[in-house]
N, C-alpha and C positions, 0 to 999 in steps of 0.2 A: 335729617332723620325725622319721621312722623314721629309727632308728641301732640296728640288733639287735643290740650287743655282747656278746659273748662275755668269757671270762676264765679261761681255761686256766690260765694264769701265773701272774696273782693268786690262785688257788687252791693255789699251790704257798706253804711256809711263811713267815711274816712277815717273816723275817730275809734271803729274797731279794729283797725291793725297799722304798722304803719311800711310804706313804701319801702322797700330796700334790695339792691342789689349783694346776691353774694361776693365776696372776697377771694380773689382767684391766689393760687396756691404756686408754689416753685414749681414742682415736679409731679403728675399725679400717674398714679398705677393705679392699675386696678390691681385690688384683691379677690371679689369676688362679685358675678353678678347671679342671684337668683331666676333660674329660667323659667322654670313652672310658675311663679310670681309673674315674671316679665309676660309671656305668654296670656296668661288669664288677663291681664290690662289690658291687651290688644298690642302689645309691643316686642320685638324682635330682638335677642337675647344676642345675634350675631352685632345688631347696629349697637346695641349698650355695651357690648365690651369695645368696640369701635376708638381708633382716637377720637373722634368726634363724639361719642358716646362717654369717652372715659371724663373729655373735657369739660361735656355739662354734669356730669355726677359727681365732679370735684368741684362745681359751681365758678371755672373758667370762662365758660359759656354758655350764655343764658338762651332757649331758644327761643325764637319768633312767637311763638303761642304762649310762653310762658308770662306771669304778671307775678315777679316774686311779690313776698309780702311777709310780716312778721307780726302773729297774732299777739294783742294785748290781752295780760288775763290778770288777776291780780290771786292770792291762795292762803291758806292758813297752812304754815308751814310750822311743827309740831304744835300747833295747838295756835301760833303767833302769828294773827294778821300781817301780810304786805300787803298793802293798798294797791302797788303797781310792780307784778314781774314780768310778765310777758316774751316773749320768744328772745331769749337773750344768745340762743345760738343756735338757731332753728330756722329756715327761710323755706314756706311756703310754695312750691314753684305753681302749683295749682291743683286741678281734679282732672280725676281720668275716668268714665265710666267704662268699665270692665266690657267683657264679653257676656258678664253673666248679667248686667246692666245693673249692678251695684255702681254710686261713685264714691271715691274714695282720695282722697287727700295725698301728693308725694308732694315730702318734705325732705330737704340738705340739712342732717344735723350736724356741727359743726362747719357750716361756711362760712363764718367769719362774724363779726361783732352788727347788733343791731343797735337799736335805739334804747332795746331793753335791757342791755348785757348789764350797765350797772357795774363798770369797770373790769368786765369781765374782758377776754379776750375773743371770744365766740366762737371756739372753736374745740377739738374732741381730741383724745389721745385715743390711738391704739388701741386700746386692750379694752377699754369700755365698748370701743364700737365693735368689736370681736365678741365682746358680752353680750350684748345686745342681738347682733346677726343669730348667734346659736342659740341664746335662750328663748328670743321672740318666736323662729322658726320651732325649736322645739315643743314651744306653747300652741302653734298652731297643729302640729304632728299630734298632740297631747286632745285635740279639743278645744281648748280655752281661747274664747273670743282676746285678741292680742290686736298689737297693731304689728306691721312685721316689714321685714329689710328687702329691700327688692335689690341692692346692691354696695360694694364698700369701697372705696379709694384708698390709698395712702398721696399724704399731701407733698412730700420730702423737705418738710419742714419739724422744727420741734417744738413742743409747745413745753410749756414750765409749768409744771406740775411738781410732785417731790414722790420720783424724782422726773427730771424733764425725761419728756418720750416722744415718740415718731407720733403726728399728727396725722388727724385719718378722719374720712367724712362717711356718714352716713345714710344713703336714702330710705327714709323710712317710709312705709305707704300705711294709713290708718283711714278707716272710717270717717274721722273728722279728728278735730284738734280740739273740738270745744272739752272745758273742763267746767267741774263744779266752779272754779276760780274766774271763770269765763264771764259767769254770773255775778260773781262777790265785784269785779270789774266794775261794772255800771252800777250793783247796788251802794258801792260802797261812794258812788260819786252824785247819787239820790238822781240816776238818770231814766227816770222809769218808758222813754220812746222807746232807747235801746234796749232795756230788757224787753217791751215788748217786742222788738221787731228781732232779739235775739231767740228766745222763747219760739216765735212763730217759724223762724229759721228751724232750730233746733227738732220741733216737732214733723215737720213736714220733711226734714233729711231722712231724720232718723226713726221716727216712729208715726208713719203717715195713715194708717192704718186703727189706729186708737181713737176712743170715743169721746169727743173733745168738747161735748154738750155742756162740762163743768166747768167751763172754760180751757184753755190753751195750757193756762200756766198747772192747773193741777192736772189735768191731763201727762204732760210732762215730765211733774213729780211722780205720778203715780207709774210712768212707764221707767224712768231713769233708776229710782227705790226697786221696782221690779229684777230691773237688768243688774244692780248693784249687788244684790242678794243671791241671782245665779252664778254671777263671777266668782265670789270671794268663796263660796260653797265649793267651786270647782277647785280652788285655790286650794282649801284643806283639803280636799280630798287627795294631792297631789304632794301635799306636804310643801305649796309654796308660800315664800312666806317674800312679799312686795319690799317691803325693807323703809319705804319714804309716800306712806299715802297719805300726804299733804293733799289738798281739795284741789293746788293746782296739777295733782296727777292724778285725777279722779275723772273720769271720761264718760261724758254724758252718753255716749254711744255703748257704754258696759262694756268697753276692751282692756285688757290691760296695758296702763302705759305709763312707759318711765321705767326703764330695768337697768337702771345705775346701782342701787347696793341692791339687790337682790339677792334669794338664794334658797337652796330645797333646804329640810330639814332630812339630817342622814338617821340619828337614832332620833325616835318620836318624843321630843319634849315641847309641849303647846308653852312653856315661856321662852323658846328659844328665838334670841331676836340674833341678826348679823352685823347691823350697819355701825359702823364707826361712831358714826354721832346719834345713834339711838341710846343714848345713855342710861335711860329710865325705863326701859323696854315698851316704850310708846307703839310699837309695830311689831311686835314680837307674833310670832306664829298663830298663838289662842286668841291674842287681842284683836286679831282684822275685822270679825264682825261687828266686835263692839265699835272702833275705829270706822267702818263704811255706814255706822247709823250718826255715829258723829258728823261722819261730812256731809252728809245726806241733810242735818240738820240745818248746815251751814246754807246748803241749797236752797233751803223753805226759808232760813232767814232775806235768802236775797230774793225769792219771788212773792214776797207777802205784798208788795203795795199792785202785782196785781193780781191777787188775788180776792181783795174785800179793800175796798177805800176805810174800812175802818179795821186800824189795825190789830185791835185786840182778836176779831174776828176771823181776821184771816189767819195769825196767827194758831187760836184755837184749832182751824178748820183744816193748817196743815201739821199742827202736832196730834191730832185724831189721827190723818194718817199714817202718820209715821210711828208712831204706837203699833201700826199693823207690821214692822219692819221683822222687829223679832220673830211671828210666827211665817211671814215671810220666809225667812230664811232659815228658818226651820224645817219648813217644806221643801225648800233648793238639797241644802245637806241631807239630810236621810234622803233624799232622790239618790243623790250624787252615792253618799254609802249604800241603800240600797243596793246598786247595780254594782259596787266593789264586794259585796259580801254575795254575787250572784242571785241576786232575790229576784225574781219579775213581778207576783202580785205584792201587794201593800197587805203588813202586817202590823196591827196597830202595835207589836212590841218591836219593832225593828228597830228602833231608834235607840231602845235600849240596849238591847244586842249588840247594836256598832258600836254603844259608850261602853257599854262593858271591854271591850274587846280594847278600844283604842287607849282605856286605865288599866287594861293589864300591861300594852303596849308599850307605856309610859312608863308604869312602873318597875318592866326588867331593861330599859333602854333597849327599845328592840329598833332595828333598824324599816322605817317607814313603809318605804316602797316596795325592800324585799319581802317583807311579813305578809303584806296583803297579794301580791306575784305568789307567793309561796300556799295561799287558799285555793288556786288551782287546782296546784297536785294534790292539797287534801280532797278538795270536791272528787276528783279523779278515782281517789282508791277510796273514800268515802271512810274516811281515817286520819285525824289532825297533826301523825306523826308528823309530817313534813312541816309542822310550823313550830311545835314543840319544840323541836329542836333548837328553835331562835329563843327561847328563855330558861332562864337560869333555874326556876321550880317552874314546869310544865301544870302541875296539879291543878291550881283553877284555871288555868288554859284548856284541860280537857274536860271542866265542868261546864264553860261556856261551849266548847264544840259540843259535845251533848245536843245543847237546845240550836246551837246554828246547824247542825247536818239535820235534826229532825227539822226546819224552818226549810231546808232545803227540797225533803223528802214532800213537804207541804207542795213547792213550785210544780212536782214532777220534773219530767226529763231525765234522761239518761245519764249516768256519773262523765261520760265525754261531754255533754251538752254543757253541762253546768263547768265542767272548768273549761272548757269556752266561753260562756257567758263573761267567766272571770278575768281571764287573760285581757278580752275584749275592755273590758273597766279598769285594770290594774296593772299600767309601765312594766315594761321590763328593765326599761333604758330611762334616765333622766338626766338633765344636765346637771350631774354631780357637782357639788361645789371645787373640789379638789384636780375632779378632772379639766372645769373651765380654767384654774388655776395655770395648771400645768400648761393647758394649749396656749394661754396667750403669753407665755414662759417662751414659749417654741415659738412662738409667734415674732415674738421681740428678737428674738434669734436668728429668724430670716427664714424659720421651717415651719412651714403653712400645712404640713400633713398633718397635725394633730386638729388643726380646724376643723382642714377638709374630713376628715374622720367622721370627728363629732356631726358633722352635718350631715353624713352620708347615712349613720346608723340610727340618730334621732327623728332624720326621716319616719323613721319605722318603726316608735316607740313601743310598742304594743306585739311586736315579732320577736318570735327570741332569735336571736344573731349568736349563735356560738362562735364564730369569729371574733366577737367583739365582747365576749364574755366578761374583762378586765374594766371593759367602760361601764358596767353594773355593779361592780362591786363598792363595798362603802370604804371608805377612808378607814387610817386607825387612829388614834388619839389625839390626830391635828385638830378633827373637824371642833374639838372643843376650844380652840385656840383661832377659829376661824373668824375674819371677819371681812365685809364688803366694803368698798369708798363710792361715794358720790361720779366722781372723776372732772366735777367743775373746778 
């Protein structure tokens, strides 16, 4: 089977990742191969579901062009330096330039234990990598720069977890691997060749195009700070909330990645956090901006020695920019609301208008996704009855539509124009938390139809599916009892 791997990375010095063969498995099946994905790589959806096909995607066999690998990164994981984590169950197979002549990274998560696992066993249960296939995918259906699944095995082994589950690999295909922690790696080891020649990597993958006169390293900063502030903007606007943005899942490339506790928010409350071990609501919904200037900070701490040999200086010269972070992303989000509240020009009050709206939100527990889907059909009949109805005193809800239909009336357009604008900005479908519950419930069970569902309708997040009416709707009293796991 054609697989033209590439190896840009691997050609960078030994001591950035280390050698490794994946770990072949008993039994593998396929679960599922993504062919729209597979396609766009230049690769053939009939050879990957293939035995030959099923057996390199469970990492039985490795092929001719591939050079596994297993990246070294090191991360501040809730707030707590590790000096060394690195690809502890993640293997590398190489790069593939696309058709569109992007290249882009496929990786085996879960084939087996590397160098970095750190007693781990390196390997994935079930339901996270089922997590990961439907949420990454419907991050992409959504917009949001993602890294995403191009396919899934079952291994017919069990892995020990609590409780033990069916074992299952995933290929994930991303931009790149590099992480903010990618950096803290070499800074933390005073290796400053590698940061530069990681730095010069980095820039030239990822953002080749940028004005690099200030040098490489703030060039860099100033693009990765950019791309951090579009993401997490897109993030609230969706109501997602990352769940574990440690620096080593912070992606110099601006995708999202790492969707292990993850999860939407159902009724809008900005401190609702999901993950198990988020104890202190470190990652909670509200917090991600402040959180993505924190890692972002970690970043400038590791490129200051090249930035100015004297380190006060450098210093200084990279918290100047990151001072600009806040209004940064000030500008990504009212972009992002803007176009949910149907706006096309810039109105210096808009920003207030979406906060208005998103505190009354909060304050009747209205449900996220539905509340802003449901602006449509007010823009439609040019009447906020249809949202009204989502709180408990409507009364300043129709003090604020007042000024959003005349804000409207500002754009022009037709009342059909405009709740198309809307629909176009605001899901109809999300991957509900309760519903990913449910499928990999079915899933453990041996009935793969509630996956295939979800994948089929999330496709199309932004179409209403009356068919699939039931996968919109919000949960009742669980989601407040809800919570995410890791699944290491």
């Amino acid at each position: 089977m054609p697989l033209p791997f590439e190896h840009t990375y691997a050609r960078l010095p030994a001591h950035f990742f280390a050698k490794v063969r994946p770990t072949p498995v008993a039994r593998p099946a396929l679960l599922a191969i993504n062919a729209p994905l597979a396609e766009e790589l230049g690769l053939s959806p009939t050879e990957l579901a293939s035995p030959e096909g099923i057996e390199i995607l469970a990492g039985n066999r490795v092929p001719d062009s591939a050079e596994p690998i297993a990246l070294a990164y090191a991360g501040h994981q809730f707030g707590a330096f590790v000096p060394r984590l690195g690809d502890g169950r993640a293997i590398l197979l190489g790069e593939l330039v696309g058709k569109d002549g992007v290249r882009r990274d496929v990786q085996l998560k879960g084939a087996g234990r590397t160098p970095f696992s750190r007693g781990g066993d390196g390997r994935a249960a079930l339901g996270p990598v089922l997590r990961e296939f439907v949420v990454s995918e419907a991050m992409h259906a959504l917009g949001v720069p993602t890294t995403r699944a191009l396919a899934a095995v079952t291994t017919g082994e069990t892995v020990f977890r609590d409780p033990p589950a069916p074992g299952a690999v995933l290929t994930r295909v991303a931009a790149s691997h590099l992480r903010v922690g990618t950096f803290e790696y070499f800074a933390a080891r005073g290796d400053r060749e590698a940061l530069a020649q990681l730095t010069g990597y980095a820039l030239a993958r990822h953002y080749p195009g940028v004005d690099a006169a200030g040098g490489a390293a703030l060039a860099l900063f100033d693009a990765v700070l950019q791309a951090q502030a579009r993401l997490v903007a897109r993030w609230l606007g969706l109501g997602f909330v990352h769940g574990v943005m440690n620096t080593d899942n912070t992606s110099i490339a601006g995708e999202t990645l790492d969707y292990g506790p993850c999860a939407f928010l159902d009724t809008h409350v900005p401190s609702r956090s999901f993950s198990s071990i988020d104890h202190g609501g470190r990652y909670a919904y509200g917090q991600q901006p402040r959180i993505a200037l924190w890692n972002l900070a970690r970043l400038g701490d590791a490129l200051i020695p090249l930035v100015d040999d004297d380190q006060a200086r450098a210093a200084a010269t990279l918290t100047e920019r990151l001072e600009a972070f806040p209004d940064v992303f000030a500008a990504a989000h009212v972009e992002v609301l803007r176009a949910k509240l149907g706006l096309v020009s810039e109105g210096e009050d808009d920003a207030e208008l979406a906060r208005d709206l998103l505190g009354e939100m909060a304050a009747h527990a209205v449900d996220h996704t539905l509340c802003f889907r449901a602006l449509a059909d007010a823009a439609a009949v040019g009447d906020i009855a249809p949202v009204a109805a989502m709180f408990r005193d409507p009364t300043r809800l129709r003090a604020w539509a007042t000024a959003w239909l005349a804000r409207l009336d500002d754009d022009g357009g037709t009342p059909a124009e405009r709740a198309a604008r809307i629909r176009r900005a605001n899901p109809a479908f999300i991957p509900r938390n309760h519903q990913i519950e449910a499928m990999i419930t079915a899933a453990l069970g041996g009935d793969l139809g509630p996956f295939e569902r979800l994948r089929r309708v999330l496709a199309r997040p932004y179409d209403d599916q009356p068919d699939a009416a039931d996968l919109a709707a919000p949960p009742g009293a669980e989601q407040w009892s809800y919570r995410t796991f890791c699944g290491t």
